[in-house]
Structures are given as C-alpha cells and as structure tokens.
C-alpha positions as CSV (number, residue, x, y, z in Angstrom):
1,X,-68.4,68.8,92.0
2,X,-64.6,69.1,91.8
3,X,-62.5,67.1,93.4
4,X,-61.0,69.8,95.8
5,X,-64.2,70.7,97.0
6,X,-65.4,66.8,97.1
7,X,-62.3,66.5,99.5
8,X,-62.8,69.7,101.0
9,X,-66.3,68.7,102.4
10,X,-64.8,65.4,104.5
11,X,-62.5,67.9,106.6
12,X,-63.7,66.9,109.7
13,X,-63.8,63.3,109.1
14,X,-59.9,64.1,107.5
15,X,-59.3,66.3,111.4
16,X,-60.7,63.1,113.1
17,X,-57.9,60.7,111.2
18,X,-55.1,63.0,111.8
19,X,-56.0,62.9,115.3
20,X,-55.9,59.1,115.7
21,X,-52.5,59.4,113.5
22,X,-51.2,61.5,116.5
23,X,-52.0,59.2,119.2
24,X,-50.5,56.1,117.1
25,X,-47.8,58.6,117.1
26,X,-47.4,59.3,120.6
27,X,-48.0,55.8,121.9
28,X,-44.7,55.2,119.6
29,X,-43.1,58.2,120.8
30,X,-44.2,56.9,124.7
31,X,-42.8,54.0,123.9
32,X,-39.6,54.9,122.6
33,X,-39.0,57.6,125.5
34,X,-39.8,54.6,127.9
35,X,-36.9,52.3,126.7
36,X,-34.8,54.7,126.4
37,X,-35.1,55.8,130.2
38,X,-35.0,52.2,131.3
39,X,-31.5,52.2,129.3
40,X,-30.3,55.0,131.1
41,X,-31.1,53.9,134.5
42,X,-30.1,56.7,136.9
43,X,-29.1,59.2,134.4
44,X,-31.3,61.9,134.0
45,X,-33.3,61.8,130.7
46,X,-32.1,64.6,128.3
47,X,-34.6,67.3,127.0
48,X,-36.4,66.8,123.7
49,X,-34.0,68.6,121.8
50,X,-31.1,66.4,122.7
51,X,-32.8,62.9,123.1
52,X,-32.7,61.8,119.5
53,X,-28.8,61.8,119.9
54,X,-29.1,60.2,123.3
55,X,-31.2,57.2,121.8
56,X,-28.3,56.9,119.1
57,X,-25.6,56.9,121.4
58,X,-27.4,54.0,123.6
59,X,-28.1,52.3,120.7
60,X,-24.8,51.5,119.9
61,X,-23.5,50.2,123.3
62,X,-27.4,48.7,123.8
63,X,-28.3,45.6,121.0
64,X,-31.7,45.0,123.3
65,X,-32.7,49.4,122.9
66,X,-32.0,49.0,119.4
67,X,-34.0,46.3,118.8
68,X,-37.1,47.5,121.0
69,X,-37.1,50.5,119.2
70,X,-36.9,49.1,115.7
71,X,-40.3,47.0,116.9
72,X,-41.6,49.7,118.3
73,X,-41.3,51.8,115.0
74,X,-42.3,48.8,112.7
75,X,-45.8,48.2,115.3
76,X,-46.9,52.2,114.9
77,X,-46.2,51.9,111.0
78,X,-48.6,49.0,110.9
79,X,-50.8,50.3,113.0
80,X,-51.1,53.2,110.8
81,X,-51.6,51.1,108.0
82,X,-54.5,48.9,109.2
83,X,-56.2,52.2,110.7
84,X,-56.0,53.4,107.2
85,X,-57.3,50.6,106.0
86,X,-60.4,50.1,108.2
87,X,-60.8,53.5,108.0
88,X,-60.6,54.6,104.7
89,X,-64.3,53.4,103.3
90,X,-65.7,55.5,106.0
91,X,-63.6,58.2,104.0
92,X,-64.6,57.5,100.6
93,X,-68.8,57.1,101.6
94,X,-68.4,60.1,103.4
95,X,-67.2,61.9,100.2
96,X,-69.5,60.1,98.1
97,X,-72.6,62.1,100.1
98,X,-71.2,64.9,98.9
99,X,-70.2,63.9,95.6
100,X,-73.7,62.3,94.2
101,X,-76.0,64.4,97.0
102,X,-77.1,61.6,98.7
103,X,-76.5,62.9,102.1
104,X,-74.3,60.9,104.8
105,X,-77.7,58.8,106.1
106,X,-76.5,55.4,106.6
107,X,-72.7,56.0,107.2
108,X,-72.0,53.7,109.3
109,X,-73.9,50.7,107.6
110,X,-72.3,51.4,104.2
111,X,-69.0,51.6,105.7
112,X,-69.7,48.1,107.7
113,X,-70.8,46.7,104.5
114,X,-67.6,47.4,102.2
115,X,-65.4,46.9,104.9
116,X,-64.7,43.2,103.9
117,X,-63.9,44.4,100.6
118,X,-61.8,46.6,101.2
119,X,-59.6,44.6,103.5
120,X,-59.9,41.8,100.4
121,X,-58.7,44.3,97.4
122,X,-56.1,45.3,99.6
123,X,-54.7,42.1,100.5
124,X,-54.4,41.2,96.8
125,X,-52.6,44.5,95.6
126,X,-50.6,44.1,98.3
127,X,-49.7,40.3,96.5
128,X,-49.8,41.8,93.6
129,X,-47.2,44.5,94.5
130,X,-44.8,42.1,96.1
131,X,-44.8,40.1,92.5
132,X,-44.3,43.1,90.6
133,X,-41.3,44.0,92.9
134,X,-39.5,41.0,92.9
135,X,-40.2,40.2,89.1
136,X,-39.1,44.1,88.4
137,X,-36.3,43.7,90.8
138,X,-34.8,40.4,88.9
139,X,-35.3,42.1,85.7
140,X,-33.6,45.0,86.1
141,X,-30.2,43.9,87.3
142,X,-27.7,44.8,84.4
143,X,-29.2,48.7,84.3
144,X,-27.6,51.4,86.0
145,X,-28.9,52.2,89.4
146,X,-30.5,55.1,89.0
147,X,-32.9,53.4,86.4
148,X,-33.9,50.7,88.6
149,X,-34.0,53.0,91.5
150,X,-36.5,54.9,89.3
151,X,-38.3,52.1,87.5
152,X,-39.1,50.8,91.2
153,X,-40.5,54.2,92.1
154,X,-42.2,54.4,89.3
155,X,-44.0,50.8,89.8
156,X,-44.8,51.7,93.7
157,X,-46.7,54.7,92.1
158,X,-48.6,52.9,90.0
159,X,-49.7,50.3,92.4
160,X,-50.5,52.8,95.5
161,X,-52.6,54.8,92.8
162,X,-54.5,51.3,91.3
163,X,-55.0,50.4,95.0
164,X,-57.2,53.7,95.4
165,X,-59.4,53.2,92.3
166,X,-59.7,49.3,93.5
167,X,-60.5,50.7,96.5
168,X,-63.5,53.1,95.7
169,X,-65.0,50.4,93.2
170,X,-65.1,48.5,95.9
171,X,-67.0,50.8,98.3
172,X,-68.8,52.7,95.9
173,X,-69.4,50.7,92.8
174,X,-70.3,47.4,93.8
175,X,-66.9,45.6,92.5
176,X,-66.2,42.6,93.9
177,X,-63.2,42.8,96.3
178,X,-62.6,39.4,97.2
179,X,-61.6,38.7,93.4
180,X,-58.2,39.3,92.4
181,X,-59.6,40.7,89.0
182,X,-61.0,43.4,90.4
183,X,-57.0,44.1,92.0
184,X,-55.8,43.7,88.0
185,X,-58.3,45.1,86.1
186,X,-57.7,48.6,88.4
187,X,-54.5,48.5,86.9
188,X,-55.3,47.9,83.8
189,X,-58.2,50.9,83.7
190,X,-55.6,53.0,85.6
191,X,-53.0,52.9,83.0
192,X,-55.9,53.6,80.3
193,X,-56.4,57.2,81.8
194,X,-53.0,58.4,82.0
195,X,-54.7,61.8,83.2
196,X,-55.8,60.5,86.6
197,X,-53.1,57.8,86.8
198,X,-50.5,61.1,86.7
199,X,-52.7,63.1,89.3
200,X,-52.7,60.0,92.1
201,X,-49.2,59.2,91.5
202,X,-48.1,62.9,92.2
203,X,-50.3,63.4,95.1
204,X,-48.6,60.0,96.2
205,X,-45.3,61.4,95.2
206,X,-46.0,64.6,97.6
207,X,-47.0,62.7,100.7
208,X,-43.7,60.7,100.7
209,X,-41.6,64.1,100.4
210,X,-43.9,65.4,103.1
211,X,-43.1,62.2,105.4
212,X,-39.4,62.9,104.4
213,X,-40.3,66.7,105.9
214,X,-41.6,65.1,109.2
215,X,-38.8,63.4,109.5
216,X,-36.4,66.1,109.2
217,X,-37.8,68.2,111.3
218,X,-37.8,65.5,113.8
219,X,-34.1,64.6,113.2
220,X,-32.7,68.7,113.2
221,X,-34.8,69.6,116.5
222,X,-34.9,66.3,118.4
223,X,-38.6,66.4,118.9
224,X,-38.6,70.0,120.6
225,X,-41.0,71.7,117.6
226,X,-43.4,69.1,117.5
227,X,-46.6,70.8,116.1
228,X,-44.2,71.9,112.9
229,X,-44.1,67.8,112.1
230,X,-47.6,67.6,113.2
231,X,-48.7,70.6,110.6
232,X,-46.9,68.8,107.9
233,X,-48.7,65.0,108.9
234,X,-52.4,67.1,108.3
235,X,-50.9,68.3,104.9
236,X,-50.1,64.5,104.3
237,X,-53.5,63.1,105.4
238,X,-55.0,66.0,103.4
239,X,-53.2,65.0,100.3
240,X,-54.4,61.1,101.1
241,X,-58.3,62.6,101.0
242,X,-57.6,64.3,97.5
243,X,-56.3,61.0,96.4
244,X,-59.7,59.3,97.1
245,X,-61.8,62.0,95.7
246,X,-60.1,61.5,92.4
247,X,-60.4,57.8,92.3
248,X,-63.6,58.9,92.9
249,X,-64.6,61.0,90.5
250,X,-63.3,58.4,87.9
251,X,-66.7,57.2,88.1
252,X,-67.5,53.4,88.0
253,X,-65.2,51.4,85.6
254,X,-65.8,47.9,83.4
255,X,-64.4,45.6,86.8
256,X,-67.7,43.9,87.6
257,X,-67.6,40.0,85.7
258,X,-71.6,38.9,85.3
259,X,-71.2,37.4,88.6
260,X,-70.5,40.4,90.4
261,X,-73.0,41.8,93.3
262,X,-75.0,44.7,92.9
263,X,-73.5,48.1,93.1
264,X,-72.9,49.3,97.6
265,X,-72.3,45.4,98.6
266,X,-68.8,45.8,98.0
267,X,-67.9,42.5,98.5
C-alpha cells in the first residue's frame, strides 16, 4: 500500500488530533485574552482584529503581561509536544492495520504497550539532538552565517526525521526504546537511505513553513480569520501522518542487539 493511502486511511484518527491541537490552542488563546483584560482593567477589550497590537502595546509598559504570556505560550508548545508524543503510537498502530491488514483489533493494548518506548526513544534523541547542537554550534564558529544557519537546519532535519523511524521501530518492530542504540542506529540507517531520509526531511521542512503560515495569518488579521490558521494547522498535522507512514513503510531495520524483545513489546 502507498504511503498516501497508508496515511490517508488514519484520517479520522488525524481529525481527532487536530481537534485536541485546537483546544491546546484555545486554552492558550483563553489564556492570553485573560491577562490581557486583567491588564487593561476598565478599558474595554479591543476586537480580535486589533488585540494582537493591544497585547504589544501592554507589553511594553507591562513586565508581569509579558512574562505571563511568554509562559503561557511556552506551556501550550509543550503541551503539544507531550500530546504528540503519547499520542503518536496510537497513530502509527493505527496505520499499521492498514498497512500489513491486520485490522485495528487490539488498539488500545498495542498502543499501551509501546507507550514506554516511545516516551524512552524520545527522550534520548532529544539528548542526542541537544549534543549534536552544541557540538555543531562550537564547530561552526569561523563560517559565515548563512552556512551555520543552514548546517543547523540541516542537522534539526535529520534528527526530527531519525526520531520518526526510531519511533516506528519502536512501536512496530519490537526495538528496544529504552536503549540509546536504538536512538543512534536510526540515524545511522536513516542516512543509509538517502531516499526516505530526503522525503521526511521535506515533509518536516513543509510543516515549519506551514507553522510560519499560521502565524502570519494570525499576526496580519489579529486573530479575526481564525479557521484560515485552523485550515493550515490540518494541512500540518496531515503532513505529520505522511511522515509516519514513510518511516513506516521503511520496513523493520538491523536496530534490535540479541537482547532485544520480541517484535510489538516496544520496550
């Protein structure tokens, strides 16, 4: 099966993450709409269209609203991140039923049972991603800008796209997620298929430019065309599905030492 279609088939699980993304979304947006009317005490708060500038403005005279807005910003980004996290094996199993046939009997169980893995692998690429960064970082002092701007680009790529394949080993091929060398050895089979290693770093590449989109649009109409950012947050979380499905379709990779456990206990 190809991996459009693969991803096509999770749509409604990919309709039920987008929807949770909104209400992380709108809890921020609560939030921020809160502080902000706080700071204004009698005033009136301005329309949608006009309360990103208001926010600015108050933020300047206001050290306490610029501070409870930069947490509340920094809480919904992590938020998102650990409900994409939990989340995503229930993603990937669901897929997998319609990758191998196998149906979606036992979702939930399978799910549970890589969960701990997943959270594991994670934690390590993240390690590992920091490392790279600094070492990259430290390294690349003398070169012009624009090189090192791209080299690190190029290296947060490569890690986002070894953390997928780490990922679906994990879940669907038994690899052992609590090991850091299952973390390295996705990079090192990643960078052996330059094919799929190019595919996960563009679809990677083309959610960031469609966060930069949602942003945009938030920044030109103040919030007053919000289903415009929301269409472009289901093209992102679309894009995230197609990611898996390729890691996917990879098929299981040499990551398993003799040690490892059998293939679904994912941890």
């Amino acid at each position: 099966m190809s991996v459009l279609r693969t991803a096509w088939a999770a749509g409604p699980l990919v309709l039920a993450l987008w929807a949770v993304e909104l209400v992380v979304a709108a809890a921020a947006g609560g939030a921020v709409r809160a502080m902000t009317t706080m700071a204004m005490n009698e005033y009136a708060l301005p329309p949608d269209g006009r309360l990103l500038l208001a926010i600015a403005e108050l933020g300047e005279i206001d050290p306490a609203l610029r501070a409870g807005l930069g947490a509340s910003l920094v809480a919904s980004l992590v938020l998102g991140l650990v409900l994409w996290t939990v989340l995503t094996p229930l993603l990937v199993v669901w897929m997998q039923g319609t990758h191998d046939g196998t149906g979606r009997d036992g979702l939930v169980v399978r799910w549970a049972r890589s969960l701990g893995g997943v959270v594991a692998t994670t934690a390590w690429h993240l390690l590992l991603r920091v490392v790279l960064l600094v070492v990259l970082v430290t390294s690349l002092g003398p070169l012009p800008r624009s090189v090192a701007a791209g080299s690190v680009v190029l290296v947060v790529l490569v890690c986002g796209a070894a953390l997928d394949v780490a990922r679906v080993q994990v879940i669907v091929h038994g690899a052992r997620g609590t090991s850091v060398r299952t973390a390295l050895a996705a990079f090192v089979q990643l960078l052996r298929r330059p094919g799929p290693l190019a595919v996960l770093a563009v679809l990677h590449l083309g959610q960031w430019l469609l966060a930069g989109v949602v942003l945009a649009i938030a920044l030109r109409t103040g919030g007053s065309a919000p289903w415009a950012a929301r269409g472009v947050a289901l093209a992102a979380v679309s894009l995230a599905a197609i990611r898996l499905a390729v890691a996917l379709g990879m098929g299981p990779l040499p990551m398993r030492g003799p040690a490892s456990p059998r293939a679904g206990d994912g941890a």
